[in-house]
C-alpha positions in Angstrom: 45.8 -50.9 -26.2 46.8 -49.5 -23.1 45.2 -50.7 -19.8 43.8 -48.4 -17.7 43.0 -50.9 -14.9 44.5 -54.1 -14.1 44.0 -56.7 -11.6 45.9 -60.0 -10.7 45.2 -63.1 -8.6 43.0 -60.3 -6.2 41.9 -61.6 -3.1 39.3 -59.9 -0.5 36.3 -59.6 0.8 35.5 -58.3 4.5 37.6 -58.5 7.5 38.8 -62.2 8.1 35.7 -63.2 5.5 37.3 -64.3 2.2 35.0 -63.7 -0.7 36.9 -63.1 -3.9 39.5 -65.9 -4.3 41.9 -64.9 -7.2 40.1 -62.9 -9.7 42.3 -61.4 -12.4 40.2 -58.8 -14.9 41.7 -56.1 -16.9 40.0 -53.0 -18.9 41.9 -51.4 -21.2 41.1 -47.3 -21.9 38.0 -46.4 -23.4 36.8 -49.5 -23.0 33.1 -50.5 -21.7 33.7 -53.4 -19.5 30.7 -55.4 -17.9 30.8 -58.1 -15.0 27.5 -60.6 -14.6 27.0 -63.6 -12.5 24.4 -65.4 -10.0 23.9 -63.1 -6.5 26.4 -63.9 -3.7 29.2 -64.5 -6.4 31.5 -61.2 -5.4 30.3 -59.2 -7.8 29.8 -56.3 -5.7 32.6 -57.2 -3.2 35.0 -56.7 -6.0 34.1 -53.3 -6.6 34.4 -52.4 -3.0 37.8 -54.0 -2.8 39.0 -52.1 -5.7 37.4 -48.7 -4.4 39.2 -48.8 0.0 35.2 -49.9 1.2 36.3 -53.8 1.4 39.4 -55.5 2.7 42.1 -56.5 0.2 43.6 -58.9 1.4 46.4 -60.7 -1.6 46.7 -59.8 -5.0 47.5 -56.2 -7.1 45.4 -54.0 -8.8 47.2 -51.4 -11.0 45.7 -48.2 -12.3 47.5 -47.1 -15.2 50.8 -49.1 -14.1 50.9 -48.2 -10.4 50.1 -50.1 -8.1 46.9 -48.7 -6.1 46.1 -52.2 -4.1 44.5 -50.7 -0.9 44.5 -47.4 -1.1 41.8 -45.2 0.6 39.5 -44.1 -1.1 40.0 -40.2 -1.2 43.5 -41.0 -2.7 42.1 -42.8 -5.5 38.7 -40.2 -5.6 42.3 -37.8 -6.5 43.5 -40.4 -8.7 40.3 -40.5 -11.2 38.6 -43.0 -9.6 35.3 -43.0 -9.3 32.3 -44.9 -7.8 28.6 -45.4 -8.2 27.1 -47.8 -5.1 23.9 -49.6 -6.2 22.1 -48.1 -2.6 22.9 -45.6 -0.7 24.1 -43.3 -3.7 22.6 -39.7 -3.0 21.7 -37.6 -0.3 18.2 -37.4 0.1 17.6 -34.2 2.8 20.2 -32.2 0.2 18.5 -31.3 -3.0 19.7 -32.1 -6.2 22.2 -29.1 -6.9 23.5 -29.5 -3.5 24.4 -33.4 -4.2 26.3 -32.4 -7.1 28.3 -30.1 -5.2 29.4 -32.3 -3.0 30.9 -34.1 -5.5 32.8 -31.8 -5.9 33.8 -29.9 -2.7 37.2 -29.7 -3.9 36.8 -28.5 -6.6 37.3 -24.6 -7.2 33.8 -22.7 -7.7 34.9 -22.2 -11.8 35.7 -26.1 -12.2 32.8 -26.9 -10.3 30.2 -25.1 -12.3 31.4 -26.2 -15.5 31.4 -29.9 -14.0 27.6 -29.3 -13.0 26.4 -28.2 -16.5 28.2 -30.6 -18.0 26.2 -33.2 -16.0 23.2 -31.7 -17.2 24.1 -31.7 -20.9 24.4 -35.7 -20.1 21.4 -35.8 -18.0 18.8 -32.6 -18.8 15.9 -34.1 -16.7 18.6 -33.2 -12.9 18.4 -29.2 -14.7 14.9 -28.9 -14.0 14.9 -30.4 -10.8 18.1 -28.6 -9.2 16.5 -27.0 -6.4 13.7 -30.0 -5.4 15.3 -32.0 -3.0 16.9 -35.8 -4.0 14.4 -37.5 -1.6 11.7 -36.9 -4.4 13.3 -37.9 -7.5 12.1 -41.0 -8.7 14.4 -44.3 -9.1 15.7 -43.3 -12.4 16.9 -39.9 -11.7 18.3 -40.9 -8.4 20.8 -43.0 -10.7 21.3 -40.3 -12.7 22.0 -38.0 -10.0 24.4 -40.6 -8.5 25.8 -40.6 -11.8 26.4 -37.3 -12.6 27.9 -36.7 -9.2 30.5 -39.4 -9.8 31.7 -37.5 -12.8 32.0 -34.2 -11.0 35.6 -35.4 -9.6 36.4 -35.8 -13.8 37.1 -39.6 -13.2 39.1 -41.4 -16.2 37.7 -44.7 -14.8 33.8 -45.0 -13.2 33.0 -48.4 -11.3 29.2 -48.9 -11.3 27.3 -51.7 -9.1 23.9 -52.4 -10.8 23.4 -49.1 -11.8 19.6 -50.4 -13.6 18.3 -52.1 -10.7 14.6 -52.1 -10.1 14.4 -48.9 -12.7 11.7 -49.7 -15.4 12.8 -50.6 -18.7 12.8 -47.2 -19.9 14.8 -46.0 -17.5 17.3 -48.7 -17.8 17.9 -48.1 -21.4 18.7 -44.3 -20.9 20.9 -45.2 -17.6 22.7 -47.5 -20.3 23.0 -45.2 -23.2 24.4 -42.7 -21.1 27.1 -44.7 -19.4 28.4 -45.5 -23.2 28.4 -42.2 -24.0 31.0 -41.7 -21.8 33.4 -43.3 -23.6 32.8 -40.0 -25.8 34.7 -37.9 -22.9 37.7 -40.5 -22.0 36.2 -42.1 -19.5 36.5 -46.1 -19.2 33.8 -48.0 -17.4 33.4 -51.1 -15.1 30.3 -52.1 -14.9 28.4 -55.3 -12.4 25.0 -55.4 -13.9 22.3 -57.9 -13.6 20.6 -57.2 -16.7 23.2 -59.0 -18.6 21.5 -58.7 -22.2 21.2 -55.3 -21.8 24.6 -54.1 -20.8 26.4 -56.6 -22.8 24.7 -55.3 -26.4 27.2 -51.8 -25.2 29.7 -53.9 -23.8 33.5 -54.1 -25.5 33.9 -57.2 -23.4 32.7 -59.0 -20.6 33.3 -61.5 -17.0 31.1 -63.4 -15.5 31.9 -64.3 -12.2 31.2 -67.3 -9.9 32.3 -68.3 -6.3 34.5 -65.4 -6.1 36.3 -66.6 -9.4 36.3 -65.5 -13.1 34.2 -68.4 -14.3 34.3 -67.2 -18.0 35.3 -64.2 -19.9 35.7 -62.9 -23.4 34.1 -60.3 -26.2 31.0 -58.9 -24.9 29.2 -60.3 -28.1 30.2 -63.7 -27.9 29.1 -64.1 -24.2 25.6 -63.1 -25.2 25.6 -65.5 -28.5 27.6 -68.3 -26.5 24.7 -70.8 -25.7 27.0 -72.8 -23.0 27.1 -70.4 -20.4 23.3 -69.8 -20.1 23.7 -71.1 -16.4 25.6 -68.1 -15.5 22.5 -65.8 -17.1 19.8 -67.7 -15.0 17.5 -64.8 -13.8 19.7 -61.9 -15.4 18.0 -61.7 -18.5 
């Protein structure tokens, strides 16, 4: 299989601060790739390393074959990048429509309104609240609105940071179901979750990380049935 993104002996974290200390992680395309581990363990960092927002410092990171390590982030936005923060992810004064607009500002006004309904199609509760502003949504559909505004650029590869956290279960199920269903459209996906259980059961493979290191990695399935690395799942379950 071809890899879409690949990453060796990556070092970074923020300024001087080391945090990541050699992690090498690959996905290949159309796969559904999920990253756990214990808070403070880079998780997060990595992601923000990989997207311009945190400093890389050694290592490469290859997007289909060329090396992207430290680009901005607009060139890799252009490159079909995207990226879904766990906080922060919508404009709440705008309302919804107007969020996924600016998703896609470069868009031209055709491209644009076929990327909007197709965001719909995926999510149908954002049609029905296009014109009430993002501030009310409730913690679900914010993540689907951050979601669908991602996918407005037409990424080939979405990064996710904890895209089910503090949703209820319910809500976590769709936000999960819907990130596989991408696969459907060609898009391959990075995910750091904490609900490991959950993510893993969609999962093609999966990382756990530790101390800024790949502590343990392998089919997605075997993680979640392997009963020696139950340390690494302590309060993600």
């Amino acid at each position: 299989m071809n890899k879409i993104l690949e990453v060796t002996g990556l070092e970074g974290g923020y300024s001087n601060v080391q945090i990541l200390n050699g992690i090498d992680l690959y996905v290949n395309e159309g796969e559904f790739v999920t990253i756990i581990g214990p808070n403070g363990c880079g998780k997060s960092t990595f992601l923000k390393v990989l997207f311009g927002l945190a400093t890389h410092q050694k290592g490469n990171v290859l997007h289909k074959n060329l090396d992207i390590s430290g680009w901005r982030t607009d060139k890799l936005v252009d490159r079909g990048i995207a990226y879904v923060p766990q906080v922060e992810n919508i404009f709440p004064s705008l309302s919804v429509k107007e969020n996924l607009q600016m998703g896609g500002i470069n868009l031209s006004n055709k491209k644009l309104i076929s990327s909007i309904e197709r965001a719909c199609k995926m999510f149908p509760d954002l049609e029905l609240r296009m014109n009430d502003l993002a501030a009310s949504l409730s913690g679900g559909e914010r993540q689907m609105l951050a979601i669908s505004r991602a996918l407005i650029s037409d990424p080939t590869l979405l990064l996710l940071d904890e895209p089910t956290a503090a949703l209820s279960p319910k809500y976590q199920k769709a936000i999960i179901e819907n990130i596989n269903e991408l696969r459907r459209d060609g898009i391959s996906i990075l995910l750091v979750e904490q609900n490991a259980k959950l993510s893993l059961s969609k999962s093609n493979r999966g990382y756990i990380f530790s101390g800024g290191k790949v502590a343990h990695s392998g089919n997605a399935k075997n993680i979640l049935d392997d009963p020696n690395i139950g340390d690494y799942f302590l309060g993600l379950r």
